[in-house]
N, C-alpha and C positions, 0 to 999 in steps of 0.2 A: 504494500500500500504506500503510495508517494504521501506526503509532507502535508498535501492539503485534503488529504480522504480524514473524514472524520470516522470514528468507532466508539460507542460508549457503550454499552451493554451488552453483556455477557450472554443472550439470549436471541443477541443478532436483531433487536428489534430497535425501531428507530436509527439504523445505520443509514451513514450515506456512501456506498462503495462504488464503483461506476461497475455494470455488471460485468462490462467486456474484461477486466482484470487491469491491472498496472500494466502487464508485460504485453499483452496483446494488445494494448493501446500503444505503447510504447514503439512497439514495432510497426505497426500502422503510419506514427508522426514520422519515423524516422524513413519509411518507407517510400510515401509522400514528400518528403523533406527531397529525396535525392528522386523522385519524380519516376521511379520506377514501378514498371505493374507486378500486378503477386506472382502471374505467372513467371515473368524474370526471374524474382528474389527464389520463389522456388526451385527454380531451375539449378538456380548457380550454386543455393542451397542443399540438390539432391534430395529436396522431398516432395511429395505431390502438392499443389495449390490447392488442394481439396483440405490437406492438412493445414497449408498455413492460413487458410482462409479461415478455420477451425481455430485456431493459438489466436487470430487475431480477432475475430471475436468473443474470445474468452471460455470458448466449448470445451477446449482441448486442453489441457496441461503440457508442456514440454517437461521429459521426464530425462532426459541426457543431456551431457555435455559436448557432443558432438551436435546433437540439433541447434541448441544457444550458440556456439561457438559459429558452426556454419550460418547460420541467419547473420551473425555479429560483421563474422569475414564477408558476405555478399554486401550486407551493408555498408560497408568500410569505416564500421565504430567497431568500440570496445566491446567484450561480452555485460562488463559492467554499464556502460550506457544504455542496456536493453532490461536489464534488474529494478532499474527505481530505485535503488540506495540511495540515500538513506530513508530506511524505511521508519513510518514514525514509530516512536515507541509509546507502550499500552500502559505500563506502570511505569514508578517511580525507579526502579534498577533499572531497566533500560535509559530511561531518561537521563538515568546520573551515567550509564557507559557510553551513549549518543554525544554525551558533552564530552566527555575525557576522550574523544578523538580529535579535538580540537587540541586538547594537554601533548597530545601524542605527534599530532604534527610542528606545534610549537617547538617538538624534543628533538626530532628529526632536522629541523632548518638551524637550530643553534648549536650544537656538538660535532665537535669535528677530531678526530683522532688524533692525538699528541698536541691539541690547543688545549689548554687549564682554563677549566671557567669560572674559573678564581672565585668559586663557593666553600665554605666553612666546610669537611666533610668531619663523620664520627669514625669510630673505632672498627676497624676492620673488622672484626667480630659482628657489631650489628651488620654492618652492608651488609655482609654474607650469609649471614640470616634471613634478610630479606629479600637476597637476591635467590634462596632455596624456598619462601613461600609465596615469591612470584614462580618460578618452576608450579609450585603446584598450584599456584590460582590459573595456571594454563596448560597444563599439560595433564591435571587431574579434575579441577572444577569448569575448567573455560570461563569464569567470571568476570568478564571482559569490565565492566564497570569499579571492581576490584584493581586488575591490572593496568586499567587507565590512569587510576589515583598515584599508583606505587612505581610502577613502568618510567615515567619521564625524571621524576626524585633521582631515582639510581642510575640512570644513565648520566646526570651532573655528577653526582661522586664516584661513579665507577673512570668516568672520562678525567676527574681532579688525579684521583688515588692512581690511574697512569702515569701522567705525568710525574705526578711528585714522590713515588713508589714503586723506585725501581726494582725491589724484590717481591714487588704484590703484582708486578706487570701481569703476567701471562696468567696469574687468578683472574684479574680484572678486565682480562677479553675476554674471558671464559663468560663473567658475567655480564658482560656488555652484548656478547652472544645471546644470549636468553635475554635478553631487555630488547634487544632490537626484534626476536622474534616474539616477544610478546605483542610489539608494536604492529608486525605483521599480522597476524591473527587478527586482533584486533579489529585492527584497520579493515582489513580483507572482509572480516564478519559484518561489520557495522556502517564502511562506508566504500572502499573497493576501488575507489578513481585512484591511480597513482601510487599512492603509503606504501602500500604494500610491498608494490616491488623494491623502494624506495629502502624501504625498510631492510629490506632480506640484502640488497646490495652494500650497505652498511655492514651489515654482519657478514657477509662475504670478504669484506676487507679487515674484520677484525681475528676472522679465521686465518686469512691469509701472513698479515704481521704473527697471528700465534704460531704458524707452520707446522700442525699436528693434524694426518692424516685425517683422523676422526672428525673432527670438527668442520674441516676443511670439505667433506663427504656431508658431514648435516646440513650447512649453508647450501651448498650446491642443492640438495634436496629441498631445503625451504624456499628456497628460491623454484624451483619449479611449481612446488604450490602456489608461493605469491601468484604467478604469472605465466603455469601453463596455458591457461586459456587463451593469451596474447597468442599463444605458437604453438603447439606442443609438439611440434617436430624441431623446435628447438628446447623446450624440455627433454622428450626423450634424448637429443644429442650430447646433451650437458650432462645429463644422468649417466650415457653407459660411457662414455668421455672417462668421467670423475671414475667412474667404477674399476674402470681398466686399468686408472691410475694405481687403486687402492687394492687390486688382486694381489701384489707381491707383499701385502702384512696383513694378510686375514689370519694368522694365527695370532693377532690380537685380537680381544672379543670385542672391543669398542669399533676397531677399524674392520670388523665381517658385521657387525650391527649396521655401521653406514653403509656400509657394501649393499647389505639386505632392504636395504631403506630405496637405495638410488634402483633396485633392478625392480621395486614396487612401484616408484614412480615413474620409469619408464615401461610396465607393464599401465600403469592409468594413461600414461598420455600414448600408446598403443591402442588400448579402446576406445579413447575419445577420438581415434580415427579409425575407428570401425575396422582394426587389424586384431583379430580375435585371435590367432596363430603365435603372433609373436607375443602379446601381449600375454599370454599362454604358456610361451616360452620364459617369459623374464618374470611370473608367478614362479614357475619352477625353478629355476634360480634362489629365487628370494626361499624360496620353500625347502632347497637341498641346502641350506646356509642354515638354514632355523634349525633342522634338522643334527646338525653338527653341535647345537649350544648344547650345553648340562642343565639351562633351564629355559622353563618353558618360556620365558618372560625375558626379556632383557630391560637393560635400566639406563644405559647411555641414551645421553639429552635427554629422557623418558617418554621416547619414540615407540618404547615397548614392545620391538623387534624382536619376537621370536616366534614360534609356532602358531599360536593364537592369533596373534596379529596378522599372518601371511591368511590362517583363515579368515578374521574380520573383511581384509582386502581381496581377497577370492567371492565373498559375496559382495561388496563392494564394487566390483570389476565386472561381476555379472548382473548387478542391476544397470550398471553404466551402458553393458551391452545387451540391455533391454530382454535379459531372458527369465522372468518372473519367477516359473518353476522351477526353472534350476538356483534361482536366489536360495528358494526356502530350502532345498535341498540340499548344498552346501551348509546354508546356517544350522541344519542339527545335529552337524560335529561338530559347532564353533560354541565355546563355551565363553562368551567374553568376561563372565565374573575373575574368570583368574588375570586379567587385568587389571591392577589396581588403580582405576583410573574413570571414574563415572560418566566423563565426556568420552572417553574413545569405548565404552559400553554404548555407551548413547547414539554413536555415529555410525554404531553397527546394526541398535535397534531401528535405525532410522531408514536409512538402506533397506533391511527392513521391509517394514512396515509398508515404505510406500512401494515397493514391488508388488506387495501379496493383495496391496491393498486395490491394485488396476485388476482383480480378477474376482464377478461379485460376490461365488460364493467364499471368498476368504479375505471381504473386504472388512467386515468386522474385527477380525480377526486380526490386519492390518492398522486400523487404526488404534487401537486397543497396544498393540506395537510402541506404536509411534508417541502414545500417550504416556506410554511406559521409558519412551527418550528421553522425552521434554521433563521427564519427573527426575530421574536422571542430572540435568547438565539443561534446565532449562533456556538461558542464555544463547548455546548454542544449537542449539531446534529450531526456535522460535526466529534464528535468522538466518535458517539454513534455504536457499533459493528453491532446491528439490521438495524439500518435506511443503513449504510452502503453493508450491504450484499444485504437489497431491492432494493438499487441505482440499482448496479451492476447487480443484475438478472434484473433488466427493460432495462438497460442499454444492455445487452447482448441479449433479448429479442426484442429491437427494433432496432438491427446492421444491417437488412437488407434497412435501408431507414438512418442510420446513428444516428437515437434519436431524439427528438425536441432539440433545443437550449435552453430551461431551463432545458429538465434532464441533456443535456452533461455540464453546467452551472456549474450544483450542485454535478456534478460526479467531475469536475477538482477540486471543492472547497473544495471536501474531499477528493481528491488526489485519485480517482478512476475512472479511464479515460480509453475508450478501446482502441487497438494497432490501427497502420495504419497509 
């Protein structure tokens, strides 16, 4: 929902939504704007006009990132120009994370690597305190309204404690690592133009002065996240690139965890080009590595690369490549409780839910899922693009009896509510 949809009741009554959806409107002005017909944009798209004619009056949900991406590329905008970020927020927690991405680009444009920004810092013991429960406000809650408060603080004294602390150096990229990628997240979740990549490329260069394989392998990967969508044939390149780099120290368990991380993201930006084979091959990869650890979980950058995780992302990979029943089938040898980590539980419930949930008789069944995410790691559900366009097609799909009172629940709480 864009900035000026109003939402106030949990019941979906008295909303004013436009029916056709943010995204299908979106892509209509933008369509219009470059003076193109649907059949063009389809064409150049690769999918029927029958469908886009469908996403753009708001019938259809786009459920992959190959459809967003190819509409994006025919358009020649962002994938983010076609989302509506920032989308408003419903409560008070969103509202306070919606503002701290304003804290988070302020933190971005005044920090520069080896300038002191000549602030008071405290005792190396706190920073680094804070800098392991920012780690877990994002890699185990996703609290993005949490890590927008704390995230820009510590990037001024992690960037001080460089300069003036030359035996805390290479701690203090370590944590400046994780602050820039909190800023990514973040940013990515809440507002998507620019930060992001902005962000990951900053940490790219603070992996680079640390010069330790491992790290050097997680940037590279966060950086595909920031900004697969821009490309993902330069995603995939930069992923098996790094990888190749890092095969001669996998008998380090940190440097085969990035290893297993870059051949995931280059197995996603494989399916988001509809190359099911290889992105098949570089699952199994990632899956013969996991297979090697001692445990089932790994805990470098807490990326939680190990067996578990290669499953999470095997269902993951086959919702992306639009196979429903092979989702659910996958998911029940995926156990994600043994991941200590409610948000990456969540983004596997989520996945999920909204596959089983495009099939009726296990549409219940689906949202019931997905409800089960958002309870999870609410935060990040509630402003996830996928889970959000599945609302809304169930949503639009059940207007003839008005929805049950948990999708209209979970449609207000992500500010996607129908007219009436």
């Amino acid at each position: 929902m864009g900035p000026d949809a109003q939402s106030h009741d949990v019941n979906g009554k008295g909303c004013n939504v436009d029916d056709d959806g943010q995204l299908g409107r979106r892509l209509r002005e933008i369509r219009s704007w470059r003076r193109l017909s649907i059949r063009v944009v389809a064409e150049l798209s690769g999918i029927s006009w029958g469908y886009l004619a469908q996403i753009e009056r708001g019938e259809k949900p786009i459920t992959n990132r190959r459809v967003l991406e190819s509409l994006a590329a025919s358009l020649r905008v962002s994938p983010a120009e076609l989302t509506g970020k920032p989308w408003a927020p419903v409560d008070p927690v969103s509202s306070d994370a919606h503002a701290a991405v304003h804290a988070i680009e302020a933190a971005l444009e005044s920090f520069e690597l080896g300038d002191d920004p000549g602030i008071p810092t405290r005792a190396w013991l706190e920073i680094e305190s804070d800098v392991s429960t920012l780690v877990d406000l994002m890699h185990v809650h996703a609290d993005y309204a949490a890590q927008g408060e704390l995230a820009p603080r510590l990037m001024a004294e992690l960037h001080a404690v460089y300069v003036r602390e030359p035996n805390l150096r290479r701690r203090a990229l370590v944590g400046l690592i994780h602050c820039y990628s909190s800023a990514c997240w973040v940013s990515k979740r809440l507002w998507g133009r620019g930060l992001p990549l902005l962000a990951a490329r900053i940490a790219e260069q603070c992996a680079a002065e640390l010069d330790a394989p491992q790290w050097l392998g997680y940037t590279t990967w966060l950086r595909g996240d920031a900004a697969g969508g821009v490309s993902r044939s330069r995603q995939y390149f930069r992923a098996i690139k790094m990888a190749d780099e890092l095969r001669s120290g996998l008998d380090d368990p940190e440097v085969a965890q990035a290893y297993g991380m870059l051949h995931l993201s280059a197995a996603l930006a494989m399916a988001a080009q509809r190359d099911k084979d290889s992105a098949q091959t570089h699952l199994d990869e990632a899956g013969s590595i996991a297979d090697r650890m001692a445990s089932e979980v790994g805990t470098f950058g807490r990326l939680w690369f190990g067996r578990t995780n290669v499953g999470i992302w095997r269902v993951s990979i086959a919702a992306e490549l639009g196979e429903g029943s092979r989702v659910a089938e996958i998911a029940q040898h995926v156990h994600p409780e043994l991941i200590p980590s409610a948000s990456r539980q969540a983004e596997f419930y989520a996945d999920l839910g909204r596959s089983i949930m495009l099939e009726p008789k296990t549409r219940d069944a689906g949202l019931r899922t997905i409800l089960r995410a958002e309870s999870l790691a609410p935060q990040r559900i509630r402003n996830d693009l996928f889970v959000r366009e599945a609302i809304a097609g169930e949503l639009r799909n059940a207007r003839r009896d008005a929805g049950g009172r948990e999708l209209r629940g979970l449609a207000w709480r992500m500010g996607v509510a129908p007219s009436g």
